[in-house]
N, C-alpha and C positions, 0 to 999 in steps of 0.2 A: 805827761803833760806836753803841750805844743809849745810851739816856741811865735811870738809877738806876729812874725808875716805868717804864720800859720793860719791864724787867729785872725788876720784881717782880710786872706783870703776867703777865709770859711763864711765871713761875713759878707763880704760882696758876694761869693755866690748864692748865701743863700738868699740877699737880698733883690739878688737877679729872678731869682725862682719865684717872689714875690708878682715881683712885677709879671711874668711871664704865665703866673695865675690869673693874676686879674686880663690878662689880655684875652685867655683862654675862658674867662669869666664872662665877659663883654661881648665874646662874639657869640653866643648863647641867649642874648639878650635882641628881643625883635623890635626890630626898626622898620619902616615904611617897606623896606627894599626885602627883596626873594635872597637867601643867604643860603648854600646845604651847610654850614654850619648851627643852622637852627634847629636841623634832626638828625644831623651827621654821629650826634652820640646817644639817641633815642633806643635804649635797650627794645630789641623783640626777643619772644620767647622764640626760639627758630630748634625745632624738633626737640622742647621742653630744656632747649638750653638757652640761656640769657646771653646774646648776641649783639654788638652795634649794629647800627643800620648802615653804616658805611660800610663795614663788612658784607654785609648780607648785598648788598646795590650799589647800581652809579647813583650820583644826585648830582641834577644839573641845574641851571637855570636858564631855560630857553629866551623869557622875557624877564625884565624886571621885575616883577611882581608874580612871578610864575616858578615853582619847584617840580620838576618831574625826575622820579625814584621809578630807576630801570631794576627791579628783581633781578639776580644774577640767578636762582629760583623762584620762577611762576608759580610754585604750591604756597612759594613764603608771603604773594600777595595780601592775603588775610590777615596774618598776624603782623606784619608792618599796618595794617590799614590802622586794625585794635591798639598798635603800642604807640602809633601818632595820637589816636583818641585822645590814650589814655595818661599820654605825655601831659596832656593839659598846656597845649599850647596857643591857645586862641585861634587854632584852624581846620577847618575840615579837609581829609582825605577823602579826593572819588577817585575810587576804581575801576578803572574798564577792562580790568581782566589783561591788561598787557604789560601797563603802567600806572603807577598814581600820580595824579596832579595834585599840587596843594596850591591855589590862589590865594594871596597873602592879602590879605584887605587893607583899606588904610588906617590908619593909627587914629583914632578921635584924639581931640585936643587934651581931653581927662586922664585918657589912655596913654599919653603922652606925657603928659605930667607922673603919672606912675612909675615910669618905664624910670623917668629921670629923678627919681625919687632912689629907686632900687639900685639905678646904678652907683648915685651919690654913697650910698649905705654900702657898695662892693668896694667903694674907693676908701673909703674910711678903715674899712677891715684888713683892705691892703694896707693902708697908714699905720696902724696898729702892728701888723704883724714885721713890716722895717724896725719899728723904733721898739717891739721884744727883740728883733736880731741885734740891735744897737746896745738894748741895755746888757743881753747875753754878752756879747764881742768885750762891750766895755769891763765887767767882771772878771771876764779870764784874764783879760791885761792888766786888771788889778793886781789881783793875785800872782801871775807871774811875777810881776814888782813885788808884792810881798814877801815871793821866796826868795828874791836875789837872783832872779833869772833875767831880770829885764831893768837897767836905771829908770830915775825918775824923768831924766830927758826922753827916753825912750816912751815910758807910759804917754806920756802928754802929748810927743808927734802922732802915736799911735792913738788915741783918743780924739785927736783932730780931726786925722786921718779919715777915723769913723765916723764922726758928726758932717765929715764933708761928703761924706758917701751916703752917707742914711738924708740929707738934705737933696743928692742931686737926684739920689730913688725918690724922696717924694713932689719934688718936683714934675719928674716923669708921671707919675701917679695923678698929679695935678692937669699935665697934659693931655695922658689917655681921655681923662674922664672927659673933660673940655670938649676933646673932639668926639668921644662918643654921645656925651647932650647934646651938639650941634648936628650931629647926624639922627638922632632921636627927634630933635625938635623941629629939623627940616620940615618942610610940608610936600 
């Protein structure tokens, strides 16, 4: 068994890792604007093995609303064009055999409302899974007190501790999402 700062580090970080999901969650998520994080982890099948697209190419964005995906292999044209299809991302790939462009269109106003719909529900999941690390953290330091490994002074700084950690994560989680609706809802 750990000992109480054990316990409260194990908890911050994993409640950092929370947070640093949902951020990795969010930029996956398309707004008005050209992102290569929008196909940057678009599995291809690249000579029958399941590959990122970051790996396989550069992806750039030349204009705001423009993605072009430089092949590091010309044969792997194809099957990046099919695994953007079939990503199901609300955009079409054209190929001209050197590069793909993907022109990102604009967001309709309903389309918009969705986007901020699904992200409210990423942020919620994130909320959830802080205050399971909260209630995990706050148990072990039960029970350390139980066994006589930690006082009652001790439990209760460390249960503070934790409630003021698990509040300033979801605070942050409150932030994220705030700024990725206003950048959703931009026009």
């Amino acid at each position: 068994m750990e000992s109480i700062d054990e316990v409260l580090l194990e908890a911050d970080d994993k409640m950092n890792k929370c947070l640093h999901f949902l951020q990795q969650e969010f930029t996956g998520v398309r707004t008005g604007k050209a992102s290569p994080a929008l196909v940057e982890n678009v599995m291809v099948s690249y000579y029958g093995t399941p590959t990122r697209l970051r790996d396989l190419a550069g992806i750039s964005t030349p204009e705001p609303r423009l993605l072009v995906i430089n092949s590091y292999d010309p044969t792997a044209l194809g099957a990046i064009e099919k695994a953007i299809l079939a990503a199901n991302l609300g955009v079409t790939p054209m190929n001209d055999g050197r590069v793909i462009r993907i022109v990102i269109p604009e967001l309709s106003e309903e389309r918009r409302r969705e986007l901020a719909k699904v992200i409210k529900r990423m942020a919620e999941e994130a909320r959830v899974a802080v205050r399971n690390v909260r209630r995990e953290a706050n148990e072990q330091i039960k029970a350390l007190q139980k066994e006589g490994r930690a006082t009652e002074d001790e439990r209760d700084q460390a249960l503070d501790r934790i409630q003021k950690e698990t509040d300033a994560c979801i605070a942050k989680v409150d932030t994220l999402l705030a700024a990725k609706e206003k950048e959703i809802m931009a026009v």
